[in-house]
N, C-alpha and C positions, 0 to 999 in steps of 0.2 A: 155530518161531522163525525170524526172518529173519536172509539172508546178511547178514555184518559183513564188511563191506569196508576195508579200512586204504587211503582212500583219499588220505590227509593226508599221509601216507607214498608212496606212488605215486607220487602229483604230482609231489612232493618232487624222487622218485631222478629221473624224467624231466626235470624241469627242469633237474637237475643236468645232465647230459648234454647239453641243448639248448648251455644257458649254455656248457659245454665245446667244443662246437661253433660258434662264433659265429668269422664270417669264412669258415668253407669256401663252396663256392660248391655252387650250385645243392639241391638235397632234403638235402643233405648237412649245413646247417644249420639245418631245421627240419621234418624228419621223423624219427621219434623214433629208428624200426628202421634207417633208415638213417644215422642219427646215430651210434646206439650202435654200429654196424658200425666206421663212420671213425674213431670216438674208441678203438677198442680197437685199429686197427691203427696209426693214430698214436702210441699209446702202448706200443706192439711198434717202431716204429721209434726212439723215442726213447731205450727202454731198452737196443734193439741200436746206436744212436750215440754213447750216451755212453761205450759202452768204446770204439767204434771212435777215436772223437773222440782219444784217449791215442796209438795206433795213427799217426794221422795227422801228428800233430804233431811225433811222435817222429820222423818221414819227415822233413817238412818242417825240423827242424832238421839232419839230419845234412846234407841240401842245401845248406843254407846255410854250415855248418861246413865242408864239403867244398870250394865254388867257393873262399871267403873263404882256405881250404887251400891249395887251388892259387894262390891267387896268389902267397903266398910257398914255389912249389917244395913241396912236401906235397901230398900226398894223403891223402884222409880216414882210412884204415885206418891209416896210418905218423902220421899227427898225434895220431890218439886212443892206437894203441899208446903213442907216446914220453908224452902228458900224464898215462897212467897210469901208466908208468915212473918221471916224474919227480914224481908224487904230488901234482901237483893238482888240489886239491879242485873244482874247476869239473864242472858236469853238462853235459849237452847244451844242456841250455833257454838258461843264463848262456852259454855261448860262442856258441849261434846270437845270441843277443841282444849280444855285443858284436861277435858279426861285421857285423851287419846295421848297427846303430846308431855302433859308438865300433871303427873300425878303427886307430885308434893304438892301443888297447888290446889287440884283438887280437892287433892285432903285437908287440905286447911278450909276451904270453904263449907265441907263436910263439920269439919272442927266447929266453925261457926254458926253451920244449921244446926248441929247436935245440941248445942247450949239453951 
């Protein structure tokens, strides 16, 4: 009896992968083993960024809260302590974003933690 090959199937998974690959430069988008190498560590780094991605941005805002802090006399530890002191409901993301964007606003919530 002869080998039965699933070759309908083969193709398939390989094409998959090509197509996954499409834009890397040089053997890397159209060599299959070398393909399927980049596409599995590209997808090791994507799955390790998108926590980091949280990680980062969390950074990034207390930065912003922090300068925008100092200007009116605060620093970021004694800002965030007093706004959980005086109970509010703001998170990091909303205060970096009205630090950046709407600094009347800021300052009045500053206003508010000052009291």
């Amino acid at each position: 009896m002869p080998r039965s090959v699933n070759a309908v199937a083969a193709k398939r998974r390989r094409r998959k992968i090509i197509k996954q690959a499409k834009g890397y430069f040089g053997r890397r988008k159209n060599v299959y083993t070398v393909a399927k190498n980049a596409i599995e560590k590209g997808m090791q780094y994507a799955y390790r960024d998108r926590k980091k991605k949280k990680i980062t941005f969390r950074g990034l805002w207390i930065q912003r809260i922090n300068a925008a802090a100092r200007e009116h006399g605060m620093s970021y530890s004694e800002f965030m302590g007093a706004v959980n002191k005086k109970g509010v409901e703001l998170n990091r993301k909303v205060l970096a974003d009205l630090a950046m964007n709407h600094p009347e606003a800021f300052k009045a919530v500053v206003k508010v933690v000052k009291k």
